[in-house]
SEKE-991704 format. One record per atom (N, C-alpha, C, O): residue in three letters; z negated, x negated, y negated. Coordinates in steps of 0.1 Angstrom, whole numbers, padded with zeros to 4 digits, always signed. Example, Ala and Ser with C-alpha at 12.3 -4.5 7.8 and 13.67 -1.06 7.14 Angstrom:
// residues 2
ala-0078-0132+0057/ala-0078-0123+0045/ala-0078-0132+0033/ala-0085-0142+0033/ser-0071-0128+0022/ser-0071-0137+0011/ser-0079-0129+0000/ser-0080-0134-0011/
END
This chain:
// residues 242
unk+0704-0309-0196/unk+0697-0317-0186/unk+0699-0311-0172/unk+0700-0299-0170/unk+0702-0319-0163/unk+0707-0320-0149/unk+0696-0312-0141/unk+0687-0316-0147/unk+0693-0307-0136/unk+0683-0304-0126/unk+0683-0304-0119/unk+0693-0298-0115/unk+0673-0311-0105/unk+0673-0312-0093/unk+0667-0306-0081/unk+0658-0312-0076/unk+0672-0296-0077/unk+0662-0289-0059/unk+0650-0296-0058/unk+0650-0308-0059/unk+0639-0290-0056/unk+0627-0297-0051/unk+0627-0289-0036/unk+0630-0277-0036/unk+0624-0297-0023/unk+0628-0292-0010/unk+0614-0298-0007/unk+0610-0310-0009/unk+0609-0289-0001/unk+0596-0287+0013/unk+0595-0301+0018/unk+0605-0308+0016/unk+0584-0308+0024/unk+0586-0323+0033/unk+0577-0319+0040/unk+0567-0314+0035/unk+0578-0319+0050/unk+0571-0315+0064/unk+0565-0330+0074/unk+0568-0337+0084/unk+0557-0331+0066/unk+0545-0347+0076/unk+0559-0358+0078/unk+0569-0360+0070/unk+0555-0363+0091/unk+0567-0375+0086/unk+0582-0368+0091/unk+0592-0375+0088/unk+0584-0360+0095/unk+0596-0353+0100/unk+0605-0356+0086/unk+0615-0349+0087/unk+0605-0363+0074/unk+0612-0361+0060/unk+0620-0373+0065/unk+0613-0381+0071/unk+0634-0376+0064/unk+0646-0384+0066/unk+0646-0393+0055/unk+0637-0391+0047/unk+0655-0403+0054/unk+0658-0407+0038/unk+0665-0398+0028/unk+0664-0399+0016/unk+0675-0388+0037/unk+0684-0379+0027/unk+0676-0369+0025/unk+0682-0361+0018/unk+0666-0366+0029/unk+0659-0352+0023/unk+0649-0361+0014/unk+0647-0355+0003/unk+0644-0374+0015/unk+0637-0380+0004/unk+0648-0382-0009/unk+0644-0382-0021/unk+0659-0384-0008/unk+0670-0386-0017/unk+0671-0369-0028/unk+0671-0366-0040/unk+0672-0362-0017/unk+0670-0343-0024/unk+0656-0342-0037/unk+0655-0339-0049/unk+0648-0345-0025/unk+0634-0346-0031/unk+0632-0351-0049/unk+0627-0345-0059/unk+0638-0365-0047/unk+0634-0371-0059/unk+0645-0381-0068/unk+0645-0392-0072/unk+0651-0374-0067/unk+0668-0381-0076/unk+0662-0383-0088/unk+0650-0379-0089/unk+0669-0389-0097/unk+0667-0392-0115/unk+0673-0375-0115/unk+0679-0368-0107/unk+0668-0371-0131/unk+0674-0358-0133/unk+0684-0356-0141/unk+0688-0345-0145/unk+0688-0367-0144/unk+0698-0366-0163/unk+0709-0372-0157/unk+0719-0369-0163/unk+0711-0378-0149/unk+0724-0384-0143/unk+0737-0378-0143/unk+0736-0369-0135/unk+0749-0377-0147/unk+0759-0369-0149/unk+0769-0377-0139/unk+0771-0389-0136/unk+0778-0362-0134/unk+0784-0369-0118/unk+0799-0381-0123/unk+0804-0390-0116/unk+0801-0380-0130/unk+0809-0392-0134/unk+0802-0406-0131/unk+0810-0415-0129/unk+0788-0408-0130/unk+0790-0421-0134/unk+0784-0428-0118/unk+0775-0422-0113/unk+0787-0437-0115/unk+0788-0445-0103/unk+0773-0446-0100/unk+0766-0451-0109/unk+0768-0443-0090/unk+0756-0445-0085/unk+0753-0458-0074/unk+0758-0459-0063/unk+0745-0466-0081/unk+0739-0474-0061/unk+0731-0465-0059/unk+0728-0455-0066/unk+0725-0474-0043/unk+0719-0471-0035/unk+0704-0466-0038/unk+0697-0458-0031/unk+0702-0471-0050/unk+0688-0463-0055/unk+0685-0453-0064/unk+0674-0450-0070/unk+0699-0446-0063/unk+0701-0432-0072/unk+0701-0437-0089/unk+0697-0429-0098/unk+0705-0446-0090/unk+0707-0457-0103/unk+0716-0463-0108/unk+0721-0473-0102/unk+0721-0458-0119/unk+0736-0466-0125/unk+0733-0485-0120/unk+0723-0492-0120/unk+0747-0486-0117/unk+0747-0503-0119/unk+0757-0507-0117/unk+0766-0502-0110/unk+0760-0523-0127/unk+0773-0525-0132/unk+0778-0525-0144/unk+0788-0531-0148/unk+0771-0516-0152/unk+0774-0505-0168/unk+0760-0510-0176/unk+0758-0505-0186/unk+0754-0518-0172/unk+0739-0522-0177/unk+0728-0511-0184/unk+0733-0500-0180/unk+0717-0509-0190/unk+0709-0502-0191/unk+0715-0492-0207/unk+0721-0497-0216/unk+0711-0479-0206/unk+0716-0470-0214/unk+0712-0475-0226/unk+0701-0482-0225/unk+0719-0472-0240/unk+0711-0477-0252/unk+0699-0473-0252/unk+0691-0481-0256/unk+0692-0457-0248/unk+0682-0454-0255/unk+0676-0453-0246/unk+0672-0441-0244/unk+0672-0464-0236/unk+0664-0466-0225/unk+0649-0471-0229/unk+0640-0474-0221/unk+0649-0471-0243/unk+0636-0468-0248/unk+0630-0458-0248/unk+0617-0459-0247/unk+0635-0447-0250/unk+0630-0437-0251/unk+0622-0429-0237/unk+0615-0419-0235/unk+0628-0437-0229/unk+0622-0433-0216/unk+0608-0434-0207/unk+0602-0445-0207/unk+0604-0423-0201/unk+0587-0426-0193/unk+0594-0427-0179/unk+0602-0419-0175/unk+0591-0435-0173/unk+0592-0439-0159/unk+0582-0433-0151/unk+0569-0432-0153/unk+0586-0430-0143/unk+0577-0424-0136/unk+0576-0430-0121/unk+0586-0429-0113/unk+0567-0435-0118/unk+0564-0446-0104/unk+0557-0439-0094/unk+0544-0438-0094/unk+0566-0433-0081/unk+0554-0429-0073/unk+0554-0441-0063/unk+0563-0446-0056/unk+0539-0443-0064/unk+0533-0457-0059/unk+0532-0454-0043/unk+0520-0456-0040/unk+0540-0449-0031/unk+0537-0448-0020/unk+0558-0451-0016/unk+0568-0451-0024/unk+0557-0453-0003/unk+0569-0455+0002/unk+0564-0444+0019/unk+0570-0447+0030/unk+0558-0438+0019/unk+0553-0431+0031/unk+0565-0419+0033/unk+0566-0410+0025/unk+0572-0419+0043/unk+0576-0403+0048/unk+0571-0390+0044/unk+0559-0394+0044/unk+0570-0381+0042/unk+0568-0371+0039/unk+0552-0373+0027/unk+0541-0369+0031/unk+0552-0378+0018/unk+0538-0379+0010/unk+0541-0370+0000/unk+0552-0369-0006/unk+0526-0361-0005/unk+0531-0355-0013/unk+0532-0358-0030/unk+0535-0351-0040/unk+0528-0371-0027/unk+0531-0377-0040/unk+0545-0375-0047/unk+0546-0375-0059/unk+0555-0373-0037/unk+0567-0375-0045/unk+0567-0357-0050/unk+0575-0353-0059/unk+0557-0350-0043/unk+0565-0332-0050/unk+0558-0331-0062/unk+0561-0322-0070/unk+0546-0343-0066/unk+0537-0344-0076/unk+0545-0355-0087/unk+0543-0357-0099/unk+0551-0359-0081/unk+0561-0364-0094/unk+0574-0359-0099/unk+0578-0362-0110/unk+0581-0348-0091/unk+0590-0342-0094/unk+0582-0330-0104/unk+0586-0328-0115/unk+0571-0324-0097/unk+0565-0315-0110/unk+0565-0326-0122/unk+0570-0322-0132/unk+0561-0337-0122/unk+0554-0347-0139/unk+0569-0346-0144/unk+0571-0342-0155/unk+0582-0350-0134/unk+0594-0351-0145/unk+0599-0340-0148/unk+0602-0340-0160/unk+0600-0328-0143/unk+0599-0316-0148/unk+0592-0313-0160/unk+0598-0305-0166/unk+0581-0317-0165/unk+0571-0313-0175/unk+0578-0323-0187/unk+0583-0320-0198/unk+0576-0337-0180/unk+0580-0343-0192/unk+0592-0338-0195/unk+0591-0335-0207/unk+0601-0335-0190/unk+0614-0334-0193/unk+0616-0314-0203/unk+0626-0309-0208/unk+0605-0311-0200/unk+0603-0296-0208/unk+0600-0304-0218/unk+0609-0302-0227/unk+0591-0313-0223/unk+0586-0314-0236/unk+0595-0323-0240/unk+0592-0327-0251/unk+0607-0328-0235/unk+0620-0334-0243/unk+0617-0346-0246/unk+0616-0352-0257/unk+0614-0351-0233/unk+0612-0370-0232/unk+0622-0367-0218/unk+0620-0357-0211/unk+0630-0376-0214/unk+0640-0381-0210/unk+0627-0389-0197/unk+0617-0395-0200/unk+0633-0386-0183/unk+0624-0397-0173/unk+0629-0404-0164/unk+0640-0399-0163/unk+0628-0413-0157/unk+0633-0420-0147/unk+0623-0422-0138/unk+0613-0428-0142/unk+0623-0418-0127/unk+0616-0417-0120/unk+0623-0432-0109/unk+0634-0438-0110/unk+0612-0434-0101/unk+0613-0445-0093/unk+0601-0444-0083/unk+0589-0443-0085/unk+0610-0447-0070/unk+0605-0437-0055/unk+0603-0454-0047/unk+0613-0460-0042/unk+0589-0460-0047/unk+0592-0472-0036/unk+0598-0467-0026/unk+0609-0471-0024/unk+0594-0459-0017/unk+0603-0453-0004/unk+0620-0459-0006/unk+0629-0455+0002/unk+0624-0467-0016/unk+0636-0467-0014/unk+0636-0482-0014/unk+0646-0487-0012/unk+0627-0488-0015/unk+0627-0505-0012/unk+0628-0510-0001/unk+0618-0506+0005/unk+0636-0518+0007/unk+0641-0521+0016/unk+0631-0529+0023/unk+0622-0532+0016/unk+0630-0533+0037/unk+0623-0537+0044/unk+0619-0551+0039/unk+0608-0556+0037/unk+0630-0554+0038/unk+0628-0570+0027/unk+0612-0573+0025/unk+0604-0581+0029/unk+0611-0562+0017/unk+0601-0567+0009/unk+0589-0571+0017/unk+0581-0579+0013/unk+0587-0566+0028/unk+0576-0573+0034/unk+0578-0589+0043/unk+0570-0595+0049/unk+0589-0592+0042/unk+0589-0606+0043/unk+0587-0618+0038/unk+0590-0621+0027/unk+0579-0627+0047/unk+0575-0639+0037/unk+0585-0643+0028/unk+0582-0642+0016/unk+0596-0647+0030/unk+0606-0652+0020/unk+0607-0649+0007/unk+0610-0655-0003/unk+0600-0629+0008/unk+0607-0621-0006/unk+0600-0627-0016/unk+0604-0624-0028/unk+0589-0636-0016/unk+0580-0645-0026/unk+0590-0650-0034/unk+0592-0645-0045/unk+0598-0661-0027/unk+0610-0670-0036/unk+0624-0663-0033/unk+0633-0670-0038/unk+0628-0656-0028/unk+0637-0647-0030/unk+0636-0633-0032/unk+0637-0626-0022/unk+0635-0628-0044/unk+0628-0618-0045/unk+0642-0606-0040/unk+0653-0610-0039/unk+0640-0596-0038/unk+0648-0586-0032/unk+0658-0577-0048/unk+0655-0574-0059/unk+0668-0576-0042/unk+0675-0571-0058/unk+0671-0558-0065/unk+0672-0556-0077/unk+0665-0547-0053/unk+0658-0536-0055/unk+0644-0540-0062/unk+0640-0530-0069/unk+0636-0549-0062/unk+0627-0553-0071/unk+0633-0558-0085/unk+0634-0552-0096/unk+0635-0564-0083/unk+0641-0569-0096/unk+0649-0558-0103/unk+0651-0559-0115/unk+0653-0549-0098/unk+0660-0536-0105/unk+0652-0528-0112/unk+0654-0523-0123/unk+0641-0528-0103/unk+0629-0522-0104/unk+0618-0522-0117/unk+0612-0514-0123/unk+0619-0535-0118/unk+0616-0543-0127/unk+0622-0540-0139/unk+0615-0534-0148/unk+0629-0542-0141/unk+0640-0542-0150/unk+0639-0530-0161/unk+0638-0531-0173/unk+0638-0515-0151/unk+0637-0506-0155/unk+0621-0499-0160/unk+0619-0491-0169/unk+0614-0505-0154/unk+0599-0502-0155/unk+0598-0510-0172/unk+0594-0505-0183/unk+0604-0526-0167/unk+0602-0535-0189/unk+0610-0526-0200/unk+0608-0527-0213/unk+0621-0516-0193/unk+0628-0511-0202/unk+0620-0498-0208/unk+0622-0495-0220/unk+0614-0494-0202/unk+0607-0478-0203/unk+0595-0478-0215/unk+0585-0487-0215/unk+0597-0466-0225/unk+0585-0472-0230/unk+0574-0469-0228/unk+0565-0473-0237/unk+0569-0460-0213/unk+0556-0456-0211/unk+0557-0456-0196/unk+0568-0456-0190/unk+0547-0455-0190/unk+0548-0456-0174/unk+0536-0444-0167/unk+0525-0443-0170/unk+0544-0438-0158/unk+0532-0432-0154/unk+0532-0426-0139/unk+0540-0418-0134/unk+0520-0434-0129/unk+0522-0435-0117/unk+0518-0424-0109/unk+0511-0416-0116/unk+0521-0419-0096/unk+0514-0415-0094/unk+0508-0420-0080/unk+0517-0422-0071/unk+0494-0421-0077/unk+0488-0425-0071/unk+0482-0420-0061/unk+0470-0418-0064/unk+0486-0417-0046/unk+0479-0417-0032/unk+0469-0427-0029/unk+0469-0439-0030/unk+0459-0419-0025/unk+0445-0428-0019/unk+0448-0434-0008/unk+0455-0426-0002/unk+0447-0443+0000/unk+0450-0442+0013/unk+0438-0450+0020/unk+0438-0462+0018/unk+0429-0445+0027/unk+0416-0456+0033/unk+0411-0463+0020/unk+0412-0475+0019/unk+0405-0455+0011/unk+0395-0461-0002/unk+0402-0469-0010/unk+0397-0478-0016/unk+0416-0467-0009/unk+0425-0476-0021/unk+0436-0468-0023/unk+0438-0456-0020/unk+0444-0477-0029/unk+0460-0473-0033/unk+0467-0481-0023/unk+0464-0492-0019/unk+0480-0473-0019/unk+0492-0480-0009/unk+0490-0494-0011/unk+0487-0501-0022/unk+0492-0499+0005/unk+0495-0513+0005/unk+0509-0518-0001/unk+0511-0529-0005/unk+0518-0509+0000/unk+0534-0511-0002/unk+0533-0515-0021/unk+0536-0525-0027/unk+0528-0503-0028/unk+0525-0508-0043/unk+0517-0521-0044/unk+0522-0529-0050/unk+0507-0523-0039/unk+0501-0538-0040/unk+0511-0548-0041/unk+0509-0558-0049/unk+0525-0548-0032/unk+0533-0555-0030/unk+0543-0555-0036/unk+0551-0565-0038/unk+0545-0543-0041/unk+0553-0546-0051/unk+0549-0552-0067/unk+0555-0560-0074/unk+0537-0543-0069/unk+0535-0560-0077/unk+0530-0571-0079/unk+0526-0578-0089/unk+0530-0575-0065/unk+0528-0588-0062/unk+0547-0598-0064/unk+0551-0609-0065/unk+0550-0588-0064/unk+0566-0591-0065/unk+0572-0589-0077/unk+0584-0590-0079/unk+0561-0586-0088/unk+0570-0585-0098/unk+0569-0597-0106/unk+0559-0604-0106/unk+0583-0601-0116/unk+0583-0613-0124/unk+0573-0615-0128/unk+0564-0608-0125/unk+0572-0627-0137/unk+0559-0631-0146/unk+0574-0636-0156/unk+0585-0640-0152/unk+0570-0633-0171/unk+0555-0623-0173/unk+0560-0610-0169/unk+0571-0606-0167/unk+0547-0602-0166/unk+0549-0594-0158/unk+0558-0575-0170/unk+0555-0572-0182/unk+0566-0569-0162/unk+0570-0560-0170/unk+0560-0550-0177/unk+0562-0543-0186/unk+0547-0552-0169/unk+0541-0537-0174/unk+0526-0547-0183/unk+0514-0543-0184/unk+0531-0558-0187/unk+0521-0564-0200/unk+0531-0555-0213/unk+0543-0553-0215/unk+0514-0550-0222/unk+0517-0543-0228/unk+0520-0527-0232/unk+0517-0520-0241/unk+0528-0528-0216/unk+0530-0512-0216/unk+0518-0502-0215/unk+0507-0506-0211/unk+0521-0487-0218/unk+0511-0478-0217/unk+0515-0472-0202/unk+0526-0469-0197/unk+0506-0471-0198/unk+0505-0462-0186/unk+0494-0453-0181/unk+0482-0456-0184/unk+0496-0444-0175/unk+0496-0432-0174/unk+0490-0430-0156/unk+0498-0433-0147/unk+0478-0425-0152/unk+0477-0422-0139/unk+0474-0409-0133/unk+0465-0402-0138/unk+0478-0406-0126/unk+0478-0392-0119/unk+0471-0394-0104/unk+0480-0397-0095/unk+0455-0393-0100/unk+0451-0395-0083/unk+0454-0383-0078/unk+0449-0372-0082/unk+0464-0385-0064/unk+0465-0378-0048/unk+0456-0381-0038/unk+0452-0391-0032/unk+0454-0370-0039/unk+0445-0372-0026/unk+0444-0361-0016/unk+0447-0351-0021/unk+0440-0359+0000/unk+0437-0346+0007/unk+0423-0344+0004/unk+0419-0333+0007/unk+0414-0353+0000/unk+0399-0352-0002/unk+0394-0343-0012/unk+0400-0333-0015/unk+0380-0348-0020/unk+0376-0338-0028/unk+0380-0344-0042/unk+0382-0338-0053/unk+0380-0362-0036/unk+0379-0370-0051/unk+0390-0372-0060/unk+0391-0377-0071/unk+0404-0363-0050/unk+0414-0367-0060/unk+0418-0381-0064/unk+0422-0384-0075/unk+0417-0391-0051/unk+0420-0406-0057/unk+0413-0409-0066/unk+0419-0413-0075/unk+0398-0409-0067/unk+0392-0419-0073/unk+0392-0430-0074/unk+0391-0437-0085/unk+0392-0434-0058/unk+0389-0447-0060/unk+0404-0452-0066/unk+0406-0458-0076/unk+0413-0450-0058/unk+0425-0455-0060/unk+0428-0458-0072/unk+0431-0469-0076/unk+0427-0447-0083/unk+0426-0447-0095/unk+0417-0458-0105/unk+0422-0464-0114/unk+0403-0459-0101/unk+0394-0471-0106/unk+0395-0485-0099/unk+0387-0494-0100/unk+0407-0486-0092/unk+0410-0500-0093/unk+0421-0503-0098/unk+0422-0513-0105/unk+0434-0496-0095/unk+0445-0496-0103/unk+0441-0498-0122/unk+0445-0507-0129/unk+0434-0489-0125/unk+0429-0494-0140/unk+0426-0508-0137/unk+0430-0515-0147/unk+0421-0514-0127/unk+0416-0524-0127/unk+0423-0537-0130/unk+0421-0546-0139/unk+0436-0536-0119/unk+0445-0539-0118/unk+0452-0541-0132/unk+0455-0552-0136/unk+0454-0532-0140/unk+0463-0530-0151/unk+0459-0537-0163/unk+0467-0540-0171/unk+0443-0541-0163/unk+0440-0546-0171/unk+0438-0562-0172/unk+0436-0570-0181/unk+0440-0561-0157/unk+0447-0579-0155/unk+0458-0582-0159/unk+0461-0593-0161/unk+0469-0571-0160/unk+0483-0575-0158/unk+0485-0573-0176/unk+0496-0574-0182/unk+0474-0571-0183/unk+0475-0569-0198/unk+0482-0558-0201/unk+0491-0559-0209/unk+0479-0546-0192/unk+0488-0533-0195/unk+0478-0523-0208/unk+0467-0527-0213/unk+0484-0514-0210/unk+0474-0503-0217/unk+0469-0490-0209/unk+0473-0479-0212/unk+0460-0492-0197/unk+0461-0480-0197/unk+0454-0465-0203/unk+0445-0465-0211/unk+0461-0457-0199/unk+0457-0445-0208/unk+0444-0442-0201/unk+0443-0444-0189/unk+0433-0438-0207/unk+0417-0436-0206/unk+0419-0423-0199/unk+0410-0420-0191/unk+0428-0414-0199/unk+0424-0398-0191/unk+0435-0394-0181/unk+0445-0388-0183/unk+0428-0399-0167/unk+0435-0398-0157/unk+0435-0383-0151/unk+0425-0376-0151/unk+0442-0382-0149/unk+0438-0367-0138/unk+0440-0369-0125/unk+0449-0376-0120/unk+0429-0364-0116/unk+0429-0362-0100/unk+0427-0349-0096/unk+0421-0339-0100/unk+0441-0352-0081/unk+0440-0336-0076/unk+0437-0340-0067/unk+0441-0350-0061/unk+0429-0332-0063/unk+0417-0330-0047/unk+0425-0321-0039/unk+0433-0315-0046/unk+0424-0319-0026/unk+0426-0310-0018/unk+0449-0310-0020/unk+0456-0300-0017/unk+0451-0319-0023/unk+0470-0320-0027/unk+0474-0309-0014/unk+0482-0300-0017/unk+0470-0309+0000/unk+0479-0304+0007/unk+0476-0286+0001/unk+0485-0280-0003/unk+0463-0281+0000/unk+0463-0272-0003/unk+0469-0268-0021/unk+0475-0257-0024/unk+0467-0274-0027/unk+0475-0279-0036/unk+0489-0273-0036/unk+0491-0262-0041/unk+0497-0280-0030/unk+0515-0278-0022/unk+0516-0268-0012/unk+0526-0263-0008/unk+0506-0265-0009/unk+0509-0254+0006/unk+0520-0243+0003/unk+0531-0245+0008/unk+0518-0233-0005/unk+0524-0222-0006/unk+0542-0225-0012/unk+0550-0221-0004/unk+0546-0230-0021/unk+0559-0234-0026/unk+0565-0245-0026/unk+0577-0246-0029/unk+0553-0261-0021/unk+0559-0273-0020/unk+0558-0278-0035/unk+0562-0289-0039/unk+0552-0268-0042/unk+0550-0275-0063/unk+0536-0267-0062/unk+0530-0258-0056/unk+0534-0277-0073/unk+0521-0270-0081/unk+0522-0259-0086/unk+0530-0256-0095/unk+0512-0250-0078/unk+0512-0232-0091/unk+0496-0228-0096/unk+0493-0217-0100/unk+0491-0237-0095/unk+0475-0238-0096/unk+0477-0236-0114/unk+0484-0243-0121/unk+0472-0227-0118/unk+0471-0229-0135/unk+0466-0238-0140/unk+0472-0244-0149/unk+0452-0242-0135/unk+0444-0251-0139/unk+0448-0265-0139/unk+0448-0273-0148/unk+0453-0267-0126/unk+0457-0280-0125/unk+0473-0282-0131/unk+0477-0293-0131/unk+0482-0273-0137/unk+0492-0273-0146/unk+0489-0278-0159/unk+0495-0287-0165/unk+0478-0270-0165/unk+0471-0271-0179/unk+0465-0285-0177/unk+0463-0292-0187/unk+0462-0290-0165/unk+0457-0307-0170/unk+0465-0314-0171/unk+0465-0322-0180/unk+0474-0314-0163/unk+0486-0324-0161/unk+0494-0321-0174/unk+0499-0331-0178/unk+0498-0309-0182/unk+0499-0310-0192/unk+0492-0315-0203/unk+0496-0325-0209/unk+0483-0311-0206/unk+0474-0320-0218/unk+0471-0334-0214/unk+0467-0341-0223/unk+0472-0340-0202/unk+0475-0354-0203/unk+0486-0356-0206/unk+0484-0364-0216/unk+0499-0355-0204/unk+0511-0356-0206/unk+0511-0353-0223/unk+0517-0362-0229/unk+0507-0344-0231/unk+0505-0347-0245/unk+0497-0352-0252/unk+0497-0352-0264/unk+0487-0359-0245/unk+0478-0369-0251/unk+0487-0385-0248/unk+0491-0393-0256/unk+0489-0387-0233/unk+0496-0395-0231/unk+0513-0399-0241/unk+0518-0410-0242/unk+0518-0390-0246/unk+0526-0392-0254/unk+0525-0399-0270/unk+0531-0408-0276/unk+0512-0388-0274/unk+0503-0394-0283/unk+0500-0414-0284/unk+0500-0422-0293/unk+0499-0415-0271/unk+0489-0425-0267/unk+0504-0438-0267/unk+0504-0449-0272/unk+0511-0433-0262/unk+0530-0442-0262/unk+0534-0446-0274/unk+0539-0456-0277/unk+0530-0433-0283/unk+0536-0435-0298/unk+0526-0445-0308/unk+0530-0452-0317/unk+0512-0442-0303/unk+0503-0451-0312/unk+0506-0469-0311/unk+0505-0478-0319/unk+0511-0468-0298/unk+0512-0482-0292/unk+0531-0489-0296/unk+0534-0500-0294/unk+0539-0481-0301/unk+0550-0488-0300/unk+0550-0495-0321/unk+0545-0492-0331/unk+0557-0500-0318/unk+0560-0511-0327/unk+0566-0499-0341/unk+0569-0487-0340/unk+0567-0506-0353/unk+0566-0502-0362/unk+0583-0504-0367/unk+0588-0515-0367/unk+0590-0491-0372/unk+0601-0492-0374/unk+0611-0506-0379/unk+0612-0511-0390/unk+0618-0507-0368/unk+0629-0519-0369/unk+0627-0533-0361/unk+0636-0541-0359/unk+0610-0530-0355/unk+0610-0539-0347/unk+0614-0538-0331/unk+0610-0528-0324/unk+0621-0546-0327/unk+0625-0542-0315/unk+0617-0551-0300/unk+0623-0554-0290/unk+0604-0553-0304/unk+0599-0562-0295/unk+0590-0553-0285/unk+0585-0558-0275/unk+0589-0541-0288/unk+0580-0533-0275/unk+0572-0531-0282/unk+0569-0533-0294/unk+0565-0523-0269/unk+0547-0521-0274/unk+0540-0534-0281/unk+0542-0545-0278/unk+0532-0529-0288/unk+0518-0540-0292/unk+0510-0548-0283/unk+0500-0541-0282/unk+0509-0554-0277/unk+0497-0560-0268/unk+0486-0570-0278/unk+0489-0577-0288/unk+0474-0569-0272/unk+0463-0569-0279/unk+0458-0586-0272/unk+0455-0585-0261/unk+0458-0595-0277/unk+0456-0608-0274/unk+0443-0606-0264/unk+0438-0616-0259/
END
């Protein structure tokens, strides 16, 4: 398995190529042709792109520390030998905030997409921002196909926050959210409170405490992927529950 530099982000002073350092896919091998979104394309999706947890950090913000909170989650998953794809909105093009992108959806969405229906578990992570979640994630799944990729799917939430609550709120509407879109979400979120003190000292999590949760979510959460996927030979996805 490939491994990737995790590098410092200093407020908004972070570029797109230090966000590119930040948060690459980790399994990628240099032979194979990369676009613009740090993502094979051209060669269509890997056979065992089921086996994959996607990992969505739901902010497109300059320096947020959501993205060093998702590079620790693909690191973890990727210790306990699940394969991840991470996926950084910060890389969606301005497009997307134009009226047009409704009936012309942008190709970076639709990629987007693509990979999120292919994955068999999802797991976001979540910045509060003014008693919610990013406006940029709202928008993006406002932009995504119908039916929508993440009916059915299990997902997985992680709240950021600089407060005490750890993205609460952000967190109890997103469930909210998920359960319109007929997703599964997983019942045991974790929130981290206080994120900058959190990241201060190395730019990653070294808090034990907050290691040991994010792991036992991540193995209940696996638990929770396997309960939900279809029964050998069927190739139709998770279960969804009428």
């Amino acid at each position: 398995m490939r491994m990737v530099t995790v590098l410092p982000v200093e407020g908004n002073q972070s570029s797109a190529a230090v966000r590119r350092q930040v948060f690459l896919p980790f399994a990628l091998e240099t032979s194979v042709r990369l676009g613009k979104l740090g993502l094979p394309f051209g060669e269509g999706l890997p056979h065992d792109d089921r086996a994959v947890i996607a990992i969505l950090i739901g902010t497109n913000r300059l320096g947020s520390r959501a993205r060093l909170v998702g590079a620790h989650l693909t690191r973890l998953y990727n210790e306990m030998g699940e394969e991840t794809r991470p996926l950084d909105l910060g890389f969606l093009p301005n497009e997307v905030g134009s009226p047009r992108a409704y009936a012309d959806r942008p190709a970076e969405v639709s990629r987007f997409s693509e990979l999120l229906g292919a994955a068999r578990g999802i797991v976001i992570v979540l910045p509060e921002y003014n008693g919610s979640f990013p406006g940029i994630l709202k928008l993006f799944l406002d932009l995504l196909p119908h039916p929508s990729p993440l009916e059915g799917k299990p997902i997985c939430l992680v709240g950021v926050a600089r407060g005490r609550f750890g993205g609460l709120r952000a967190v109890e509407q997103m469930q909210s959210h998920l359960l319109y879109r007929r997703a599964h979400p997983y019942p045991y979120s974790v929130l981290l409170s206080d994120v900058d003190l959190l990241l201060a000292k190395a730019a990653r999590i070294e808090d034990p405490a907050s290691i040991q949760r994010l792991r036992e979510q991540a193995e209940g959460f696996l638990r929770f992927v396997a309960s939900l996927l279809p029964e050998k030979g069927n190739q139709e996805g998770p279960r969804s529950v009428p």
